[in-house]
C-alpha positions as CSV (number, residue, x, y, z in Angstrom):
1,X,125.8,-233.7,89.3
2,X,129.1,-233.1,87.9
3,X,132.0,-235.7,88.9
4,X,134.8,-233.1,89.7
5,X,132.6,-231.4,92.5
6,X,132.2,-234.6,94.1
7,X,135.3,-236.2,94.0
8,X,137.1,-232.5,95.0
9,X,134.9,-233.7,98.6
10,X,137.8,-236.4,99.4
11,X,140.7,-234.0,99.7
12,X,140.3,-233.6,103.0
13,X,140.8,-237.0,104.5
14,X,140.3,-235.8,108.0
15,X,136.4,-235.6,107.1
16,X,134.2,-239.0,108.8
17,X,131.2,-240.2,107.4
18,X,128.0,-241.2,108.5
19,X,127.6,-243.6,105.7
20,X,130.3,-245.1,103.1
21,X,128.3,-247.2,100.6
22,X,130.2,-249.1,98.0
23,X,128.4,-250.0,95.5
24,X,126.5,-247.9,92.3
25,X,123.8,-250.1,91.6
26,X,120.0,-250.4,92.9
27,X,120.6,-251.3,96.4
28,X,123.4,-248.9,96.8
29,X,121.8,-246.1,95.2
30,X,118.4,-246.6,97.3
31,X,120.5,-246.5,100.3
32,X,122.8,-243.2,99.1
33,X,119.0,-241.9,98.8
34,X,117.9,-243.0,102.2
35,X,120.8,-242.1,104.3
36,X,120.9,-238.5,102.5
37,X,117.3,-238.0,103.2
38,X,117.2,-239.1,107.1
39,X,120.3,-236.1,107.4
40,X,123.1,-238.7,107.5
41,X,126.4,-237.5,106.0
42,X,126.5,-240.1,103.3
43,X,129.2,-241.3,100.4
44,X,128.9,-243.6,97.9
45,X,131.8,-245.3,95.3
46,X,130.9,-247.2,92.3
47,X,133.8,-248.9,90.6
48,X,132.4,-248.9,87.4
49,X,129.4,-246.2,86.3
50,X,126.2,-246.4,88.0
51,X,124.5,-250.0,87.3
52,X,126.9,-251.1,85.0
53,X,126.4,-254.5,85.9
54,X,123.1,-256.6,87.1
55,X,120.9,-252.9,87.7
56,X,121.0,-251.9,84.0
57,X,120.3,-255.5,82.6
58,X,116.6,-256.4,84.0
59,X,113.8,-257.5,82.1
60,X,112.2,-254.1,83.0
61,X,109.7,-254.5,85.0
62,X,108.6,-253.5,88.0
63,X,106.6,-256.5,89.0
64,X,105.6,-258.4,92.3
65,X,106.0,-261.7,90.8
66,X,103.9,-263.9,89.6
67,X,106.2,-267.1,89.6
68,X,107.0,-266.2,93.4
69,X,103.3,-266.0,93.9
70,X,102.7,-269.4,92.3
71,X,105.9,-270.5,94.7
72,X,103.8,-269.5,97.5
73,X,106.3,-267.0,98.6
74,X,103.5,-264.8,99.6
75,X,105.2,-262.0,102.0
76,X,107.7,-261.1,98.9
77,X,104.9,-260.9,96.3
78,X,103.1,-258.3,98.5
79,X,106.0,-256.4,99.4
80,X,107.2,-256.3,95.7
81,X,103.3,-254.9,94.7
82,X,103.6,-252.1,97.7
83,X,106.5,-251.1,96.3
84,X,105.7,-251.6,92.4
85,X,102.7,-248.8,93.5
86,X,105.2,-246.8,95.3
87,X,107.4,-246.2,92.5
88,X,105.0,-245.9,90.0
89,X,104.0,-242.8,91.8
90,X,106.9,-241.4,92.8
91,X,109.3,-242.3,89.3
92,X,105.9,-241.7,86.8
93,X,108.5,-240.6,83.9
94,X,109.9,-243.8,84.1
95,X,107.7,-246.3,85.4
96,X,104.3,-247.0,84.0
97,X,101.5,-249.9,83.8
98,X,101.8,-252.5,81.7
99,X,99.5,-255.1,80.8
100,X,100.1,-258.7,80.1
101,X,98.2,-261.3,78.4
102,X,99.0,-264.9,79.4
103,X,97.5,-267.4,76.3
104,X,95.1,-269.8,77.1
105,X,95.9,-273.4,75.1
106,X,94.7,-276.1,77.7
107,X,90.9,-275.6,79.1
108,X,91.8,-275.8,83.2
109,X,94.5,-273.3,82.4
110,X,91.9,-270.4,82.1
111,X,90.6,-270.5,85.4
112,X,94.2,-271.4,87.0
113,X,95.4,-268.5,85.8
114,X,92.0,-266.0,86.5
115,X,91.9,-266.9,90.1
116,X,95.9,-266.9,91.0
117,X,95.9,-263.3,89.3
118,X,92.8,-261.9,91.0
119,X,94.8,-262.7,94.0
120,X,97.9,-260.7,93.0
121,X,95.2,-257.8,92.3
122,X,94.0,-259.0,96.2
123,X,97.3,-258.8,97.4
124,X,98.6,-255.3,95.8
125,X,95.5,-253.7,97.4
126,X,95.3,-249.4,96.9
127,X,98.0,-249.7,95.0
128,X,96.5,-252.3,92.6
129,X,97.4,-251.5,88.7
130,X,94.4,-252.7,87.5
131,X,91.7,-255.7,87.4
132,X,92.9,-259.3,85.9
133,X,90.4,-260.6,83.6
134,X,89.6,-263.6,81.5
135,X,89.3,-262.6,77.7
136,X,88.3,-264.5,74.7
137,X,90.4,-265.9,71.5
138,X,89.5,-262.9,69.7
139,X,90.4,-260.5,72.1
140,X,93.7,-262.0,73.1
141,X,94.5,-262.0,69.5
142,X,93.6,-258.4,69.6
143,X,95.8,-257.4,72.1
144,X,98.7,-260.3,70.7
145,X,98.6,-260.0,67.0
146,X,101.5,-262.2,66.2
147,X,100.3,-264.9,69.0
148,X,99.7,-269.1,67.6
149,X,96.2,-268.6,66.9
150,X,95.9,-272.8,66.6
151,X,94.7,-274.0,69.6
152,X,94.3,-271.2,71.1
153,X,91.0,-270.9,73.6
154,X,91.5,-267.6,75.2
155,X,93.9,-265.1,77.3
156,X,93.8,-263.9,81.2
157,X,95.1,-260.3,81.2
158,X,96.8,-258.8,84.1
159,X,98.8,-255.5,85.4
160,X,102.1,-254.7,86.6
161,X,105.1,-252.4,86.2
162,X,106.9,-251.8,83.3
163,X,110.3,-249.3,83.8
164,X,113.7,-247.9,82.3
165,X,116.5,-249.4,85.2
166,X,119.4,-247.9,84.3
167,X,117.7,-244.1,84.1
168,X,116.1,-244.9,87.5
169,X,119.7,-245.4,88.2
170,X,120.5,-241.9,87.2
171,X,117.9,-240.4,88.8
172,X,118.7,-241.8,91.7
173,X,122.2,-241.0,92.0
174,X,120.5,-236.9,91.3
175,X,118.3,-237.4,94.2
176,X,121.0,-238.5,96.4
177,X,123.0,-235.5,95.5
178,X,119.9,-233.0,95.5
179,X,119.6,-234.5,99.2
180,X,123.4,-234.0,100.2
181,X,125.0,-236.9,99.3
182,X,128.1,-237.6,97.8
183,X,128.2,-240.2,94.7
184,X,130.8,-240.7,92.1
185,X,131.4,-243.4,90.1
186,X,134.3,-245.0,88.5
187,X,136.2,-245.2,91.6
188,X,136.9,-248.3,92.9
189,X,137.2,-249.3,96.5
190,X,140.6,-251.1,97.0
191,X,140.9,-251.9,100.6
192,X,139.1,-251.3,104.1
193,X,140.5,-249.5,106.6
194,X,140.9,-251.2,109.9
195,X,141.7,-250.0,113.8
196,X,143.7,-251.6,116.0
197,X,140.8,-254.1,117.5
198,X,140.1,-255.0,113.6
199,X,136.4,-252.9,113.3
200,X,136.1,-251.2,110.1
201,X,136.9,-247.3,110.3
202,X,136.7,-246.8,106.6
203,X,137.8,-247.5,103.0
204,X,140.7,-246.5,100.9
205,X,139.3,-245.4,97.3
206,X,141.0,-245.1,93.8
207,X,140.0,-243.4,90.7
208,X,139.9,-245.2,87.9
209,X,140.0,-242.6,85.5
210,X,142.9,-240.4,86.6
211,X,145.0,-243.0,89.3
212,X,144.5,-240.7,93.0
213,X,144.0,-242.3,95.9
214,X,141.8,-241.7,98.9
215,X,141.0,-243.1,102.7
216,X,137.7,-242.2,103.6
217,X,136.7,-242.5,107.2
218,X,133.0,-243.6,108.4
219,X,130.7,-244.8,110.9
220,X,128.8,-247.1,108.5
221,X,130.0,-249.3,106.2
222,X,127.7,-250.7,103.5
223,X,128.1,-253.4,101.0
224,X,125.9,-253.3,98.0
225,X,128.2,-254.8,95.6
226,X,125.9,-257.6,94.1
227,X,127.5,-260.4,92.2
228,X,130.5,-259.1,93.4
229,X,129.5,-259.5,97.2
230,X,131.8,-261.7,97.9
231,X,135.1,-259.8,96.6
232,X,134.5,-257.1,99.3
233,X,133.8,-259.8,101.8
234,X,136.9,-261.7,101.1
235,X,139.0,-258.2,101.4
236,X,136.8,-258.0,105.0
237,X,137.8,-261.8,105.6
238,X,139.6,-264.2,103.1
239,X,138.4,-266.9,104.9
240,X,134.3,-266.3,104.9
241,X,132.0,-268.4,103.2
242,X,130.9,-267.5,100.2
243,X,127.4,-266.0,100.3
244,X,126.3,-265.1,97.0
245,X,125.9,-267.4,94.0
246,X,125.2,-265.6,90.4
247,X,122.3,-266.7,88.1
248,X,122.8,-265.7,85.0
249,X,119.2,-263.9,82.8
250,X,119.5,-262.9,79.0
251,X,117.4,-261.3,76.8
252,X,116.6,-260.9,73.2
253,X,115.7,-257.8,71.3
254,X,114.1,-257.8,68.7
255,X,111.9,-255.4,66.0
256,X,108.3,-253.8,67.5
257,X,107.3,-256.4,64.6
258,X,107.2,-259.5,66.3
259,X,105.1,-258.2,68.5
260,X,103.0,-255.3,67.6
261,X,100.3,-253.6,69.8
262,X,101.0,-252.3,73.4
263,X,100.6,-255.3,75.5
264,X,103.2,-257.5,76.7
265,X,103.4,-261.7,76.5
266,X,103.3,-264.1,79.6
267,X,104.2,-267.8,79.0
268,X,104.0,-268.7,83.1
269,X,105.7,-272.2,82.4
270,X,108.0,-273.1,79.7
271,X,109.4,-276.0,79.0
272,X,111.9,-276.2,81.7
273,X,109.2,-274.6,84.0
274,X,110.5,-271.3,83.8
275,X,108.6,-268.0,82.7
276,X,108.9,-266.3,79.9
277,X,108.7,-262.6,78.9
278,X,107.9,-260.7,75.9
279,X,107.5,-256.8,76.5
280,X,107.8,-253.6,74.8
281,X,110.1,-251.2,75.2
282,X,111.4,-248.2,73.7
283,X,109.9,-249.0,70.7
284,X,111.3,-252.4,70.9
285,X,110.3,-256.2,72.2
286,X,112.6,-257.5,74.7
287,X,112.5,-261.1,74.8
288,X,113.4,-263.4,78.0
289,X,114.7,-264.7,80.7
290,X,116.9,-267.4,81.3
291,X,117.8,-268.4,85.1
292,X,121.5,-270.7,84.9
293,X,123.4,-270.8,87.8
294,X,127.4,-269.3,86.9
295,X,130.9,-270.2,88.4
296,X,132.0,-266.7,88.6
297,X,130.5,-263.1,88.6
298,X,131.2,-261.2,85.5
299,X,130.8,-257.1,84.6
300,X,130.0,-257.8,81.0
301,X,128.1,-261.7,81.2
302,X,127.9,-263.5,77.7
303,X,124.8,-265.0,76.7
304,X,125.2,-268.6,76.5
305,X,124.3,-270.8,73.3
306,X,121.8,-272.8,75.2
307,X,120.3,-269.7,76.2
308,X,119.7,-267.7,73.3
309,X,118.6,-271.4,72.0
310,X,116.1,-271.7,74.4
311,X,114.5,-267.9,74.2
312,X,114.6,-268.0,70.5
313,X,113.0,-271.7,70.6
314,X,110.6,-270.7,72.8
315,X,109.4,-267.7,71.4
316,X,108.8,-269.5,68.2
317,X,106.6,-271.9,69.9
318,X,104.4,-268.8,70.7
319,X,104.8,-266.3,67.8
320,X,103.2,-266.6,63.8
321,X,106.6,-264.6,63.2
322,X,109.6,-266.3,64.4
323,X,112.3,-264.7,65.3
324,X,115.9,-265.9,64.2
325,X,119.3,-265.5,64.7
326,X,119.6,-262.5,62.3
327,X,116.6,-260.8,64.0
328,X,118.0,-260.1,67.1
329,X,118.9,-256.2,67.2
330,X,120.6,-257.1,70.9
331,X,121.7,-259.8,73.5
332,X,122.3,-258.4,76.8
333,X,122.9,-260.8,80.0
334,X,122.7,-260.1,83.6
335,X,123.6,-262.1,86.6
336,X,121.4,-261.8,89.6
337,X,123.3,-261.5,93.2
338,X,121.0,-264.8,94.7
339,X,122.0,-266.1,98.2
340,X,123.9,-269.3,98.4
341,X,121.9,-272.5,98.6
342,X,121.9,-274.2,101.6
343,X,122.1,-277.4,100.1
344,X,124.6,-278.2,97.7
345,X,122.9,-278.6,94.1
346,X,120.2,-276.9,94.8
347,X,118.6,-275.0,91.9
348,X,118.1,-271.2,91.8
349,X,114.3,-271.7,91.2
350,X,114.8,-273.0,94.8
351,X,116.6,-269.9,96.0
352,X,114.7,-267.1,97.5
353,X,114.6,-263.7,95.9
354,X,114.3,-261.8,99.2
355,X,116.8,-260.2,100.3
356,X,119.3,-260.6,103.1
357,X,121.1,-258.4,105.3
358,X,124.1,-259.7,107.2
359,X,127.0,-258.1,109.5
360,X,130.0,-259.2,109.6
361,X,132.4,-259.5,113.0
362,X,134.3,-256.3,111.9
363,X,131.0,-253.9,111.3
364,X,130.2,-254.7,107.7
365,X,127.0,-254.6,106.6
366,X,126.2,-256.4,103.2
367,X,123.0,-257.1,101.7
368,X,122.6,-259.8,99.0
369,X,119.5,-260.8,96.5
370,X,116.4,-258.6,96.3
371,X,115.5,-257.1,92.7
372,X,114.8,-253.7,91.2
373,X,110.8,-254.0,91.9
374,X,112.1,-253.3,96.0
375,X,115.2,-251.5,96.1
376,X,113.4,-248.6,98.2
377,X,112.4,-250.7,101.3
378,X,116.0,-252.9,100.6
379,X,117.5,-249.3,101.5
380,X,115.3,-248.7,104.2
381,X,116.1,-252.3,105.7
382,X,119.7,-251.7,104.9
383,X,120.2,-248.0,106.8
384,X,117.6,-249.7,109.5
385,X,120.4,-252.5,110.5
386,X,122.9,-249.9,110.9
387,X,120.9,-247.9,113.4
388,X,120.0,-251.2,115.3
389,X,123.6,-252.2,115.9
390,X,124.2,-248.6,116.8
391,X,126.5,-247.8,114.1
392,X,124.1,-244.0,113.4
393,X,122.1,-242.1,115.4
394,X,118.2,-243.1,114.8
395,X,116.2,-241.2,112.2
396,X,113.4,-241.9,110.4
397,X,113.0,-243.1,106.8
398,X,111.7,-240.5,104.2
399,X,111.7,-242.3,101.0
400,X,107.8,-243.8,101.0
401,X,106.5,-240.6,99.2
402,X,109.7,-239.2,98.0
403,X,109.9,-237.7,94.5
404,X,112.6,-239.0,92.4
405,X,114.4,-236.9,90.0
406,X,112.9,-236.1,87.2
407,X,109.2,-237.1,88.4
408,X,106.1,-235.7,86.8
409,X,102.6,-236.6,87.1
410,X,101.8,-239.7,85.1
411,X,99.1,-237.5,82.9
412,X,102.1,-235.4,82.0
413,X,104.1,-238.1,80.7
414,X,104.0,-238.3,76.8
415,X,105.5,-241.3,75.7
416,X,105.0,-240.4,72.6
417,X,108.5,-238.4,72.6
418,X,111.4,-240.4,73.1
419,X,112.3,-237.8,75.8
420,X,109.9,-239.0,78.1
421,X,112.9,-240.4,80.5
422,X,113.8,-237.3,80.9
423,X,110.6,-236.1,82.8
424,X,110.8,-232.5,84.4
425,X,114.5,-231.9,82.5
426,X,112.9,-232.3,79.1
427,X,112.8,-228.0,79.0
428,X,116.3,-228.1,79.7
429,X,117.2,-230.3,77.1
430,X,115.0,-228.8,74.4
431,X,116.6,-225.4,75.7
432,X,119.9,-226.6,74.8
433,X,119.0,-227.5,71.3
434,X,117.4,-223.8,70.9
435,X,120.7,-222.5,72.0
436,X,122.6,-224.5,69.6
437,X,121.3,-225.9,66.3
438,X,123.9,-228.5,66.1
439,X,122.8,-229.9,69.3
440,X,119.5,-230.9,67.3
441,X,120.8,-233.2,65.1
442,X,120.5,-236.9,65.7
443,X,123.7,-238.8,66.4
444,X,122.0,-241.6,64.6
445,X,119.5,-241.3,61.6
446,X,117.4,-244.4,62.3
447,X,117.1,-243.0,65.9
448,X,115.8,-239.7,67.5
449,X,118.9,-239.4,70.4
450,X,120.4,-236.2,69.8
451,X,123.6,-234.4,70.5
452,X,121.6,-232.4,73.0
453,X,121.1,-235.4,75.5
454,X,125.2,-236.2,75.3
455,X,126.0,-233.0,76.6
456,X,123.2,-233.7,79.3
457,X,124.2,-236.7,80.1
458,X,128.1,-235.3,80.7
459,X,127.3,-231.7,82.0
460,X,124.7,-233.4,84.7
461,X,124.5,-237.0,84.6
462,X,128.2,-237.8,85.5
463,X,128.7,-239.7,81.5
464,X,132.6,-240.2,81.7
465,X,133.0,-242.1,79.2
466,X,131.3,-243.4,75.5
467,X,130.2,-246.6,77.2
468,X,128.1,-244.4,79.7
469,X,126.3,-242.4,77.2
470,X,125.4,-245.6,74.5
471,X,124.7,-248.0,76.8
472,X,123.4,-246.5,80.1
473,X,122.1,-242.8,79.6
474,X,120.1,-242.6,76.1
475,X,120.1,-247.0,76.2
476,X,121.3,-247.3,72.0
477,X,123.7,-250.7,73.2
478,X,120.2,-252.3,74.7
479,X,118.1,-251.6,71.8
480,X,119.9,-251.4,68.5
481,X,124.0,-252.5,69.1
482,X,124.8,-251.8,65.3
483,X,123.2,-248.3,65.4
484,X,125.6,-247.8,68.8
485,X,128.8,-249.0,67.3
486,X,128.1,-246.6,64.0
487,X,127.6,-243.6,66.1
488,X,130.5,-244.4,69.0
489,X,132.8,-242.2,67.5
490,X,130.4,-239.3,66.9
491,X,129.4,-239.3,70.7
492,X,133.1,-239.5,70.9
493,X,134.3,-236.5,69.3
494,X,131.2,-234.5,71.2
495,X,132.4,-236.2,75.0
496,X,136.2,-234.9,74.1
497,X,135.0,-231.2,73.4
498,X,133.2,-231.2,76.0
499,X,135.5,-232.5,79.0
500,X,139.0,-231.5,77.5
501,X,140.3,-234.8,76.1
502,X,142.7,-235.5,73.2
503,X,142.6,-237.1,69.8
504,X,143.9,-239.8,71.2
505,X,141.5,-240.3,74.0
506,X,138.6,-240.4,71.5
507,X,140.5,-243.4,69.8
508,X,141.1,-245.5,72.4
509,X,137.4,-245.0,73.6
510,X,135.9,-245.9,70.5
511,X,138.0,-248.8,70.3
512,X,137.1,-250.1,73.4
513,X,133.5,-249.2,73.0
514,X,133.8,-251.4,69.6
515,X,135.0,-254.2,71.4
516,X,132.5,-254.4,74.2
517,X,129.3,-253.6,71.8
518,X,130.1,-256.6,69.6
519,X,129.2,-259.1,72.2
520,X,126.1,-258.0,71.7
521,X,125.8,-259.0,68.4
522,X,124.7,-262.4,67.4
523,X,125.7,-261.9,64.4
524,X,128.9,-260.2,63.1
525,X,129.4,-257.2,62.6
């Protein structure tokens, strides 16, 4: 997947589309996948890189929802556990079972808890990830050393999904390449293209890196922009009504320490009646969410006081080691693309997470909300729409049982070795340390990245710049920010030998790299 090839596909401008998706991130990247596969000539732009924005800032998991469940949104719980199975079996190097232990404190809680989950098991059916089960106070603090022990009258454990978003991302954008698409990232749609009786015929594209510009002609016009739904739909329309409201997450990150063992924390109502997570990953504990409605959409969101107040509160209410400011290794935040209240005021807990699909009076298709957990059937839904308003010929989807990049049998995976993401191009990567020692060595010494997986990650992953690489390819930003700013300009220096750039270049992206990494320190650097 190497960005020049794709981009060298716009020359000819005379070329029309099937599909023109516009947008990088989970939805668009599921639909790149499902267009590709069903035969359709298909193109996709991302402004940015590939889920730079809400797609690589989940709470990682693949999950059907247990607050949705308890909101009696029944049809989204058991769509989201079809599709938590599906991608378990067809992303195994990324996506795995996780369990979760809820704590038991009140008596009635126990058996609230025991029969709402064996219903989740109910509703997931073949796919189920495991049985729910009430445990005792000595087996929850098994399986939660750190948890308040006073009190404390037992656990319910349940199953679901546990995954690394921003390498599905990746993968992804291989699959959709491997099946004939076109995808390149940081190139940014700048206009639609418009006949004479106002229907879209197209977009016209610039590359952010290097300045050309493009028109791109095609049948289908998609809009999977997220937050940022309403930019394209305002370039459509200035005067449409604005459709997508952002709710701000954010999440802590903090040392294995605070929450040793393999299984994850539940707190189902905190004490603003939201849930709260606390689950490993990558050797880590990430902490959250919050759910705050925000004026404006934003690439790189800032965690809010009250927020990181309210996790780190709240996890101290739960944890015999509590974390503080100085503890957390990370803050990231995300903002989730939710459709618009109907009523003005209302709250997001109010707001569906489904998704929606709409067309606009000019042939533009945008989707908004959804999560991660069902991006697959949000492409199928998406490419569906087009076919039913006779935009493409009819073809059937192919993504149920398709194998994403990188996908190994579950047994195979060895989690063990921080290559696991990797899945079948760990040999590859391995092979290119054989080949050259210095490609071995670690770019950090209180982490096992290596130079190998930069030139990966630039020779076939499309990394164009240090950004990329630390925060969205080996994941350093989300896990350990200082480590990441110490070894920016190393990954530097290795991205300029590699793709030609100057001194000059390395400065300016290490500079910027700087910049953005400290917000997501809470303490200074």
């Amino acid at each position: 997947m190497k960005r020049t090839e794709q981009i060298s596909k716009l020359n000819d401008s005379n070329v029309e589309w099937d599909v023109i998706i516009i947008g990088g991130g989970a939805s668009g990247l599921g639909t790149a996948v499902d267009a590709a596969t069903r035969g359709y000539k298909t193109i996709l732009f991302e402004a940015n890189d590939f889920a730079k924005a809400t797609s690589s800032r989940s709470t990682k998991l693949v999950h059907g929802g247990v607050r949705y469940l308890a909101q009696g949104d029944v049809s989204l719980v058991k769509e989201a556990l079809r599709e938590r199975g599906l991608l378990e079996r067809n992303a195994s190097h990324l996506a795995k079972k996780q369990s979760f232990v809820i704590p038991i404190y009140k008596w009635f809680d126990g058996p609230f808890y025991t029969i709402g989950l064996k219903l989740y098991d109910m509703l997931s059916k073949k796919l189920s990830l495991g049985k729910s089960v009430h445990i005792n106070k000595e087996k929850t603090i098994e399986q939660l050393p750190t948890i308040k022990k006073e009190k404390l009258r037992g656990g319910v454990v349940y199953y679901d999904g546990q995954f690394d978003d921003s390498r599905l991302a990746v993968n992804l954008a291989q699959t959709a390449v491997e099946n004939g698409a076109t995808v390149i990232n940081h190139i940014k749609v700048t206009d639609l293209l418009k006949d004479n009786t106002g229907k879209i015929i197209g977009v016209k594209v610039k590359d952010a890196l290097y300045g050309n510009e493009y028109n791109v002609k095609g049948k289908a016009i998609f809009n999977a922009t997220g937050v940022f739904t309403n930019d394209i739909l305002n370039m459509n329309d200035p005067n449409h009504k604005k459709t997508v409201v952002p709710s701000q997450g954010i999440h802590l990150v903090l040392d294995k320490s605070f929450l040793p063992g393999d299984s994850a924390l539940m707190i189902p109502k905190t004490s603003d009646g939201r849930v709260l997570f606390a689950v490993p990953w990558h050797n880590r504990i990430v902490v959250g969410t919050t759910d705050i409605l925000v004026e404006h959409p934003s690439l790189e969101p800032r965690a809010l006081e009250q927020e990181i107040e309210f996790v780190l509160s709240t996890a101290s209410q739960y944890l015999t080691k509590k974390p503080t400011r100085k503890d957390v290794l990370t803050v990231f935040a995300g903002q989730r693309p939710l459709a618009a209240p109907e009523k003005e005021g209302e709250s997001t807990k109010e707001v569906s997470r489904s998704h929606k699909i709409m067309v606009s009076n000019t042939g533009l298709i945008s989707i908004i909300g959804g999560k991660w957990t069902t991006y697959r059937q949000m492409a199928e839904d998406f490419i569906n729409k087009a076919i039913q308003i006779n935009k493409i010929p009819n073809k059937p989807c192919k993504t149920e049982n398709l194998s994403i990049h990188g996908n190994i049998p579950a047994e195979k995976v060895d989690r063990t070795n921080h290559l696991y993401i990797y899945g079948a191009d760990i040999p590859e990567i391995l092979k290119l340390q054989q080949e050259n020692s210095e490609y071995a060595e670690k770019i950090h010494p209180n982490h096992d990245y290596t130079k190998a997986e930069i030139i990966w990650a630039i020779r076939t992953e499309m990394a164009e710049k240090v950004e990329d690489i630390l925060a969205r390819r080996v994941r350093l930003l989300f896990i350990d920010a200082r480590a990441a700013i110490d070894c920016a300009e190393t990954v530097a220096k290795i991205m300029a030998k590699e793709l030609g750039h100057d001194n000059q270049w390395i400065e300016k992206e290490v500079n910027e790299f700087r910049d953005l990494a400290k917000g997501y320190l809470l303490v200074d650097y």
